[in-house]
C-alpha positions in Angstrom: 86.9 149.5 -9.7 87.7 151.3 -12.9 91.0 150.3 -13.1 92.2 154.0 -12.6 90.9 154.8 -15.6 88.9 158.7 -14.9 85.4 159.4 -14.3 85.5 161.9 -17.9 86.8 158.7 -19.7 84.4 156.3 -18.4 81.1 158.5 -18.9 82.6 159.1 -22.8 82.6 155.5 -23.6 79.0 155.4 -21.6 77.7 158.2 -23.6 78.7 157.0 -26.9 78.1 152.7 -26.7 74.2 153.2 -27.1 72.5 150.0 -25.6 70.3 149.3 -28.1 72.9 148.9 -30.8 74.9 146.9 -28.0 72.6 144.5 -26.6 71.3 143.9 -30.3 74.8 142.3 -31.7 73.8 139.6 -28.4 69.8 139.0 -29.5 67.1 140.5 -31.4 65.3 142.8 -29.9 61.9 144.3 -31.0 60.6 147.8 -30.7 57.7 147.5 -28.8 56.1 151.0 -26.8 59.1 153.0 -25.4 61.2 150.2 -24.7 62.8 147.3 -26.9 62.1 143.4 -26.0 63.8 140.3 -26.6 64.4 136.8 -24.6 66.4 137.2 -21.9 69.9 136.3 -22.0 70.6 135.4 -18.1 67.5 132.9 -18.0 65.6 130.4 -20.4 62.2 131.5 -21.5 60.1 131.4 -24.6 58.2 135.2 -24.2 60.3 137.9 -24.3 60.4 140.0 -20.9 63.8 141.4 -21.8 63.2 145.2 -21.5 65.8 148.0 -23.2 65.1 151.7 -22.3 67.1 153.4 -24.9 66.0 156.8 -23.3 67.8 155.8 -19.6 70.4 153.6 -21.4 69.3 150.8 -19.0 68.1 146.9 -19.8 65.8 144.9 -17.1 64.7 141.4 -17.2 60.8 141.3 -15.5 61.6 137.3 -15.5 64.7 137.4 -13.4 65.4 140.5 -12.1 68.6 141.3 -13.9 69.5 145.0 -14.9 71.9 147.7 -15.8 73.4 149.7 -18.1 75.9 149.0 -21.0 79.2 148.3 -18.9 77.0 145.6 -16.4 75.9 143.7 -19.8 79.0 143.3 -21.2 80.2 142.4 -17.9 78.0 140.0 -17.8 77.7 138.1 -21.1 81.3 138.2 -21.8 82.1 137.5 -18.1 84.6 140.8 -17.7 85.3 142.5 -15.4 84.6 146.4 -15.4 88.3 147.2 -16.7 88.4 145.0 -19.5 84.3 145.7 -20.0 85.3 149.4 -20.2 88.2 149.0 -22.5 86.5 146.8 -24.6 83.2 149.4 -25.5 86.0 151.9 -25.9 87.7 150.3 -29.1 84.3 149.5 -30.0 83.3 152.9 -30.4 86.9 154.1 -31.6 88.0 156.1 -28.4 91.1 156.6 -27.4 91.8 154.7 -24.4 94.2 157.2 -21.6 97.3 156.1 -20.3 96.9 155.1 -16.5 99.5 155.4 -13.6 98.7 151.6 -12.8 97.5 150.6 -16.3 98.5 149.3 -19.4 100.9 152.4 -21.6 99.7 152.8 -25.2 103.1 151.7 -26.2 102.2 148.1 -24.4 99.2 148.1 -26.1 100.4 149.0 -29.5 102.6 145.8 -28.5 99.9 143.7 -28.1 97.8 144.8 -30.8 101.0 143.6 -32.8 101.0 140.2 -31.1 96.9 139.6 -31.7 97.7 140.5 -35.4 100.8 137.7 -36.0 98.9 135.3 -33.9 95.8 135.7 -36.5 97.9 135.7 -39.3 99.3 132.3 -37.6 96.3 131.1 -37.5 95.0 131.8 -41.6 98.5 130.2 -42.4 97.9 126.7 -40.4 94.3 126.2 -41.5 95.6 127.4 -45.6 98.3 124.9 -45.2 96.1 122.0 -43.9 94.1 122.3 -47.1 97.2 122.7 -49.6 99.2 119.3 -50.6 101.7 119.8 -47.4 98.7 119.4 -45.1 97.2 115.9 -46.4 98.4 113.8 -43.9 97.3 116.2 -41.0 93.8 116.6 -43.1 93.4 112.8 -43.2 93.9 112.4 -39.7 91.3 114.8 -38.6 88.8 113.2 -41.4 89.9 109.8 -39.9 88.7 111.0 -36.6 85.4 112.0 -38.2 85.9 115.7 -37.7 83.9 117.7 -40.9 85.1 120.2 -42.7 82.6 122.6 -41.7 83.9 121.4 -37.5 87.8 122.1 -39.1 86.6 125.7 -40.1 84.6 126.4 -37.0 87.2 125.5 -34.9 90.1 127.3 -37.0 92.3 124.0 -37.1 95.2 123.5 -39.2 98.7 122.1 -40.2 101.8 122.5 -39.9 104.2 123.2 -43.4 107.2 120.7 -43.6 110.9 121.9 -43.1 110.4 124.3 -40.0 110.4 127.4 -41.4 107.3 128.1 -43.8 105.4 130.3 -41.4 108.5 132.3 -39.6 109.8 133.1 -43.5 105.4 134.0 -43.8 105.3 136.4 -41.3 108.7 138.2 -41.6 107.6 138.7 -45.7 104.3 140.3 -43.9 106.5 142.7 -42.2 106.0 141.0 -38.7 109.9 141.6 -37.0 111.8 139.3 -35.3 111.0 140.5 -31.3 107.5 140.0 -32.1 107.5 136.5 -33.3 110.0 135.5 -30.5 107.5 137.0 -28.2 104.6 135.6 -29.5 106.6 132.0 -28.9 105.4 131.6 -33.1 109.4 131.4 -33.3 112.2 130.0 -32.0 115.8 130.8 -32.3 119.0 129.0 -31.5 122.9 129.4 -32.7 121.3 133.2 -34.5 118.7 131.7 -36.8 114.4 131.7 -36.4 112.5 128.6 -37.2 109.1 127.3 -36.3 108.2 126.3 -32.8 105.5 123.9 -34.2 106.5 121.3 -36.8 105.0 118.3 -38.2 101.4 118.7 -36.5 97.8 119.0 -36.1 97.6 122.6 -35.3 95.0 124.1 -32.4 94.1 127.4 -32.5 93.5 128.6 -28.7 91.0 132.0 -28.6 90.5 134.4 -25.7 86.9 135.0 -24.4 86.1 137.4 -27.3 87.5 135.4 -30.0 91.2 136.4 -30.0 94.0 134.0 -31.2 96.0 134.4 -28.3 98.0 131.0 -28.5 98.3 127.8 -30.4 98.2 123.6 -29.0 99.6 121.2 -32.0 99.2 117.6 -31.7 102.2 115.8 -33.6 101.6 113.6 -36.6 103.7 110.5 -36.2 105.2 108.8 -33.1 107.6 112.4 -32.1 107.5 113.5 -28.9 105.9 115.5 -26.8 102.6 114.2 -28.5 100.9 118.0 -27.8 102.8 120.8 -27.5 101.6 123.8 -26.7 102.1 127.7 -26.7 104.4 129.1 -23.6 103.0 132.2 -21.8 103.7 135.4 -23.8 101.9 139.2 -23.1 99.2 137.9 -24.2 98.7 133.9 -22.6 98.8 132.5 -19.8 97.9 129.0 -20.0 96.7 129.2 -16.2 94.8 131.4 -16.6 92.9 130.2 -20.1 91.2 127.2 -21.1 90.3 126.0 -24.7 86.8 126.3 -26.2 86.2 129.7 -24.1 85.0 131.5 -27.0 82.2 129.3 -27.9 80.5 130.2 -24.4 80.3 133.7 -25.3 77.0 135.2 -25.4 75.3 131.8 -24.5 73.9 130.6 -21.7 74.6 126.5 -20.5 73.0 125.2 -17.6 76.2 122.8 -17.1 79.6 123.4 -18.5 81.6 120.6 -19.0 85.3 120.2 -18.6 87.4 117.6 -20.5 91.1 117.0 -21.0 91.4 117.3 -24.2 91.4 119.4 -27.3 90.0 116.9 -29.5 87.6 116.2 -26.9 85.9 119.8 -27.2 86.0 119.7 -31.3 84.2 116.0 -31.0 82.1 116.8 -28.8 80.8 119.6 -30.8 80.8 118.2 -33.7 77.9 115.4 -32.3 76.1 118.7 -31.1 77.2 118.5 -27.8 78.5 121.9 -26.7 79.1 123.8 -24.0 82.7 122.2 -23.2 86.2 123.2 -22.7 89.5 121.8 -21.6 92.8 122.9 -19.5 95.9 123.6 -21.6 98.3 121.0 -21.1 98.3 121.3 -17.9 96.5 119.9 -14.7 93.5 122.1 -14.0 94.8 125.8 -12.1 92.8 127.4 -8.9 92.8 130.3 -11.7 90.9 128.1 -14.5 88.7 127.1 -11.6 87.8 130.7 -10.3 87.7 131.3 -14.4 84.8 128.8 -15.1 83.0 129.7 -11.8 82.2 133.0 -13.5 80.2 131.2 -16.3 77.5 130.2 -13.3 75.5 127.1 -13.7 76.8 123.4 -12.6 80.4 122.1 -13.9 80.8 118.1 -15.0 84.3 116.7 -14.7 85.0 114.3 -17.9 88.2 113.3 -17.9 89.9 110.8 -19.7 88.3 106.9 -18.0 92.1 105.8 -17.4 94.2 105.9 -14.3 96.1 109.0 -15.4 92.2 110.5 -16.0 91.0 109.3 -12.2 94.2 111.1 -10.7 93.3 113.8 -12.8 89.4 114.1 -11.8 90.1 113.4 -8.1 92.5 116.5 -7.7 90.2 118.7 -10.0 87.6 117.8 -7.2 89.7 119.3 -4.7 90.2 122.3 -6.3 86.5 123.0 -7.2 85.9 122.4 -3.8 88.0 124.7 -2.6 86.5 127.2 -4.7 83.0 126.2 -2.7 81.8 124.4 -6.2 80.4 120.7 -6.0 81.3 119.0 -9.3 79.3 116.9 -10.8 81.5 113.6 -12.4 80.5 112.1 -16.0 82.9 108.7 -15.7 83.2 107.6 -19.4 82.4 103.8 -19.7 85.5 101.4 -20.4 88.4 103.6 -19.4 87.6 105.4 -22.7 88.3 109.0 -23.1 85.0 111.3 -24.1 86.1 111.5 -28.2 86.5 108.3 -28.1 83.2 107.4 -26.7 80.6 109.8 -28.7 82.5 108.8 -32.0 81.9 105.1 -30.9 78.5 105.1 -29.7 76.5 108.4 -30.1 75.7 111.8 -28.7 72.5 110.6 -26.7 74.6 107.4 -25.8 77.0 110.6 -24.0 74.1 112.7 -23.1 72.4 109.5 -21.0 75.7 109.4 -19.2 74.4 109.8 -15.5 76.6 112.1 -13.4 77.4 111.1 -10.4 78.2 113.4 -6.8 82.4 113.9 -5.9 81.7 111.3 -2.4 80.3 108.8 -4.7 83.1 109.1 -7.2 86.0 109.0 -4.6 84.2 105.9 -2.8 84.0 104.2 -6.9 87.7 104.4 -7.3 88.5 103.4 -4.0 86.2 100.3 -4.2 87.8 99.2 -7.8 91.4 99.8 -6.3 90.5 97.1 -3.6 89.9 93.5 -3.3 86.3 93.3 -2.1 86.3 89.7 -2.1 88.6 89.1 0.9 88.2 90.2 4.2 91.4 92.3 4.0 90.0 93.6 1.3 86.9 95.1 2.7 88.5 95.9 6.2 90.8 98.3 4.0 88.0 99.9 2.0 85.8 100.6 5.1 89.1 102.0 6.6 89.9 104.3 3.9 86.2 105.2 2.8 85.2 106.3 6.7 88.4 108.8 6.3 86.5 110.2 3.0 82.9 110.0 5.1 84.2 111.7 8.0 84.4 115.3 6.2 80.8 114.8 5.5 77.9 115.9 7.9 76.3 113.2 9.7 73.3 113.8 7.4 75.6 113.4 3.8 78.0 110.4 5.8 74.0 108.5 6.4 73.2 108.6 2.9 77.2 106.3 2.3 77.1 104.2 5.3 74.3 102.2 3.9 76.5 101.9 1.0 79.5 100.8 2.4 77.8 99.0 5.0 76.2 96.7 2.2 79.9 96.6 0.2 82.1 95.5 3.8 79.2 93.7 5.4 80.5 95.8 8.3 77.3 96.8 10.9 76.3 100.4 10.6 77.2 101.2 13.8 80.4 99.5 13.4 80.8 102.0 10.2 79.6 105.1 12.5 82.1 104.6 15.1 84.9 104.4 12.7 83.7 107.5 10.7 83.2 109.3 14.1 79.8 111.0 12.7 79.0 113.5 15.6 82.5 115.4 15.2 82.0 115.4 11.5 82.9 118.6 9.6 80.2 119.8 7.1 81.4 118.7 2.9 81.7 122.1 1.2 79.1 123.2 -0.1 78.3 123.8 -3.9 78.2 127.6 -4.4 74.7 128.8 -5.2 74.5 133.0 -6.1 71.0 134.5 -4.9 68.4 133.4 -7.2 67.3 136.6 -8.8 63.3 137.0 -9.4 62.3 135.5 -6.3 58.6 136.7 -5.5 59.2 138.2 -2.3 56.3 140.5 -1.0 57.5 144.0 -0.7 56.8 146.3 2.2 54.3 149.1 1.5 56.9 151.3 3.0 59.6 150.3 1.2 57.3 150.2 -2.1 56.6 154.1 -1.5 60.1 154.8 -1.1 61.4 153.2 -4.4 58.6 155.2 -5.7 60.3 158.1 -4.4 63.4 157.4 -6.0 61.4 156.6 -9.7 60.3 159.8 -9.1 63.5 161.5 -8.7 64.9 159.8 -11.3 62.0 160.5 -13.9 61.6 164.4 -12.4 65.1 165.5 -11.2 63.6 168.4 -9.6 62.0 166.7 -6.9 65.3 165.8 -5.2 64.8 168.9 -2.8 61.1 167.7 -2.2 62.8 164.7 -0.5 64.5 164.6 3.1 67.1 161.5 2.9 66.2 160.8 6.9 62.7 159.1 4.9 64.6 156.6 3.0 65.8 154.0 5.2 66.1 151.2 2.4 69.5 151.3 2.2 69.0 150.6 -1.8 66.8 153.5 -2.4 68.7 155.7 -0.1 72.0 154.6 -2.2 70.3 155.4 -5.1 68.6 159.1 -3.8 72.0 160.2 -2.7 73.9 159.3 -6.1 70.5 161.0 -8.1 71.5 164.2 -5.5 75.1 164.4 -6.3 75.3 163.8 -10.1 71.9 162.7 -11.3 71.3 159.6 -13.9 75.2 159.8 -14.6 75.8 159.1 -10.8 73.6 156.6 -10.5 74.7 154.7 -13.9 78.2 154.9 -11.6 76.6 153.8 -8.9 75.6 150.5 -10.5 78.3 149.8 -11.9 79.6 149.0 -8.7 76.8 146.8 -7.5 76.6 143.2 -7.6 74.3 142.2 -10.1 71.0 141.9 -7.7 71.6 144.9 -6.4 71.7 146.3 -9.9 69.0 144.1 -11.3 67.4 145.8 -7.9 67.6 149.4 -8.7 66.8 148.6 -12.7 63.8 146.9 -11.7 63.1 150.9 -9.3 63.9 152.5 -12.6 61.3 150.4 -14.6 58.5 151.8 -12.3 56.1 153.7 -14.6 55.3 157.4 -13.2 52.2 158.3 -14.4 51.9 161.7 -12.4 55.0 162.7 -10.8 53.9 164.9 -8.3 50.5 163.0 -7.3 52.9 159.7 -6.8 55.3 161.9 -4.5 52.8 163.4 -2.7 51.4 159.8 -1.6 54.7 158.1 -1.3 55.4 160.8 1.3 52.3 160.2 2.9 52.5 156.4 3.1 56.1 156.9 4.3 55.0 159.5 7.2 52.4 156.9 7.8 54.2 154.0 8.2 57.1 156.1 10.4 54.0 157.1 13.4 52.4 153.9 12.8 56.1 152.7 13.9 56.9 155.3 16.6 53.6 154.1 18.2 53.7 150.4 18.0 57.4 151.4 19.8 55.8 153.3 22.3 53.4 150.5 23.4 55.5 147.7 23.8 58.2 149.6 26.3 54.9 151.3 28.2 55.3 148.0 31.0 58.3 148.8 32.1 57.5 152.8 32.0 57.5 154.9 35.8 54.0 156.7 36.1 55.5 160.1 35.3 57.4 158.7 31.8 53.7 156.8 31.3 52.1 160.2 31.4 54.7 162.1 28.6 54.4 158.5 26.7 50.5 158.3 26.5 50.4 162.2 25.0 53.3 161.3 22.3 50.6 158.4 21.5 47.2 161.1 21.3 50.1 163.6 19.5 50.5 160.8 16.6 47.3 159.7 16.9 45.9 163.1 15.8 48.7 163.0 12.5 48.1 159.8 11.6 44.5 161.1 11.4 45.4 163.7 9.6 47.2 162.3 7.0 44.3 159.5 6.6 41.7 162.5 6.3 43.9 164.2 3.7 44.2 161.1 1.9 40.5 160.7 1.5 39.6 164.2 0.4 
């Protein structure tokens, strides 16, 4: 889980990222009591119920449950995983990050470091040269295409110099050697002698999840070929695994991402206000993009270009979301137009109003307009073809079609059902929905009493010997009373760290209990425990008693006076 990194190296970077000074480069927060408050980042709401306990280093959302400590928010607003969340805090707080039998050596590191650092300095030459005299005809294309200046600097794009070799001759005068522009594919070299890989275009800066230039896409000005050309995968890119417009997700939360072929497409889009989008990298979308954008949560709308190359496109991204148990949604762009196209043409609200449509109803579209409905071959083909995409359907999903195609063939229902062969129907896959976190769900008084328990432990960690793990059957709070028992809040800090995030948002919300009176709320959690264990043990008793011989009866009926008398007891004990 740590990516080998040690326990000693891991609780350094803990100790010294305080959460506070974290969580508030994400979203203001406000000192309020003990704790600090601010809108939640996981969920929309308009009064703050985003809690951060600087004392216990922890963060918990009373609107949706979400919690945990400094490594689980990064984790979760930059959509890391713990390795990179961990490495990450640690160049943050300037620490040096150990070598790892498994991991990355410094030496690779220093390498990369090297690589961000030309990239970057790639990236400040394009977008210079697209404002000096060698960039006018690249700047008046993007102006032509009604991208603003202020879009231009926001998205880093820039232009290439003329003759091939302005930015290689750049970055070897900024001390940037040879290897490391090869290796960054900024450079080419053939017959002994380094020139530009990009030349005469529209340059795209590409950024990594955190806002590192890690590769560049250049569109070409003129009729040259290939029209986009784009970075080849270095240490630092691989354009499977990326996708362009990444870093403006980061830290934000959209109920719908929206994916779109093109770069342009993204820098349109945003610059009507639409945001919230990205696009594949000149290349048809991966299984690794798609597991990539499943991270972000929420629903996903295909947008591909309206063209025949675009349909090909959006019916085998279908496929792959699919796969991934994800149910696209499908915004088909009006007139075979692409989405840039479109919003500069009509308007952002003219885009927004765009009705998505459901992948069954979008592969039944584009089989209907490839066909000649008017003939009876025609609609005998269509029925044909469309029961082949109905039969993966459930006969409940295949229903809501059949009056469709029924009313498109003129073909009888039943005529239709036969030919999709309902009852032997396989069930569509599913869109993938992650527990809903907040749900009201009425908690058990035992089970109450116990996370009591562990509140208490973890306010008072004395009282760990006052507890007997047998009494803590939740599996949560007996998870959390054995890591408390081993190492304490350090423990238990490691413990979440490998939870899924209920589970986590679980034992922040335990944490968040407020202990008045330690050893009054452990003496009564006990008691309502003990309670609930003879009340239990009796109610067990009872319902086996029918099938008990007269002698087992006998030794049954005492155990029931025996617990009867403790549960008494107890009661009376409570009361005084």
């Amino acid at each position: 889980m740590a990516g080998f990194y040690p326990d000693s190296f891991i609780d350094e970077v803990r100790e010294r990222s305080n959460i506070v000074e974290i969580i508030s480069e994400y979203l203001p927060l406000q000192r309020r009591g003990g704790k600090h408050w601010g809108l939640c980042p996981f969920h929309g709401e308009k009064t703050a119920s985003f809690s951060v306990d600087e004392q216990a280093q922890l963060y918990y959302c009373f609107g949706c449950h979400a919690g945990g400590n400094v490594f689980t928010f990064i984790r979760e607003v930059e959509k890391m995983d713990f390795s990179e969340a961990l490495v990450h805090l640690a160049e943050r707080a300037r620490i040096e990050i150990p070598q790892t039998s498994k991991g990355e050596k410094p030496a690779e590191r220093r390498d990369k470091t090297r690589l961000y650092e030309a990239l970057t300095e790639a990236a400040r030459f394009y977008y210079k040269t697209l404002y000096a005299a060698e960039g006018a005809e690249a700047l008046s294309y993007l102006h032509n295409r009604g991208i603003f200046d202020n879009t231009i600097r926001r998205f880093g794009l820039g232009a290439t110099a003329p003759g091939g070799e302005s930015l290689t001759a750049h970055l070897l005068s900024m001390s940037f050697g040879k290897e490391e522009l090869l290796e960054s594919n900024l450079s080419l070299e053939r017959s002994g002698r380094l020139f530009d890989t990009f030349r005469s275009r529209v340059m795209f800066p590409i950024f990594d999840p955190r806002g590192k230039v890690i590769a560049f896409g250049g569109r070409v000005m003129g009729e040259g070929q290939p029209k986009y050309l784009n970075s080849g995968d270095t240490p630092v890119f691989n354009k499977r695994r990326n996708a362009y417009g990444l870093n403006f997700l980061r830290g934000k939360r959209f109920s719908r991402l929206l994916l779109v072929e093109g770069y342009m497409d993204v820098v349109s889009l945003a610059q009507h206000g639409i945001e919230g989008c990205v696009a594949t990298l000149g290349t048809a979308l991966t299984p690794e993009q798609v597991r990539l954008l499943k991270k972000y949560g929420g629903e996903i709308a295909i947008c591909y270009d309206g063209d025949e190359a675009g349909q090909r496109a959006t019916q085998r991204a279908i496929g792959l979301f699919e796969e991934a148990e994800i149910a696209p949604q499908i915004l088909v762009v009006p007139g075979g137009r692409d989405p840039d196209e479109y919003v500069r043409e009509n308007s952002a609200e003219a885009f927004l109003q765009l009705e998505a449509i459901e992948p069954t109803a979008y592969r039944l579209d584009v089989l209907a307009a490839s066909k000649d409905l008017s003939s009876e071959a025609g609609r005998a083909a269509y029925a044909e073809e469309a029961a082949q995409i109905l039969k993966k359907l459930s006969p409940v999903q295949a229903e809501r079609y059949l009056r469709r195609l029924s009313i498109e063939t003129g073909y009888d229902s039943e005529v239709l059902r036969r030919q999709i062969g309902v009852s032997s129907a396989a069930f569509e896959p599913k869109r993938h929905i992650s527990p809903v976190r907040g749900q009201n769900k009425l908690v058990p008084v035992e089970v109450l009493a116990q996370r009591q328990l562990v509140a208490c432990i973890a306010a008072e960690g004395a009282a760990v010997d006052a507890v007997s793990p047998a009494l803590l059957r939740d599996p949560v709070c007996k998870a959390m009373y054995e890591a408390l028992a081993i190492g304490g809040m350090a423990a238990l800090h490691r413990l979440m760290e490998e939870e899924s995030p209920e589970i986590r948002g679980e034992m922040a919300g335990i944490l968040e209990i407020e202990i008045l009176d330690a050893a009054k709320t452990l003496k009564e959690s006990l008691e309502r425990i003990e309670r609930h264990e003879i009340e239990t043990e009796i109610g067990e008793i009872k319902r086996g008693m029918s099938a008990l011989s007269k002698e087992d009866l006998g030794a049954a009926l005492s155990r029931i006076q025996a617990l009867t008398m403790r549960l008494a007891r107890l009661k009376a004990g409570r009361k005084e």
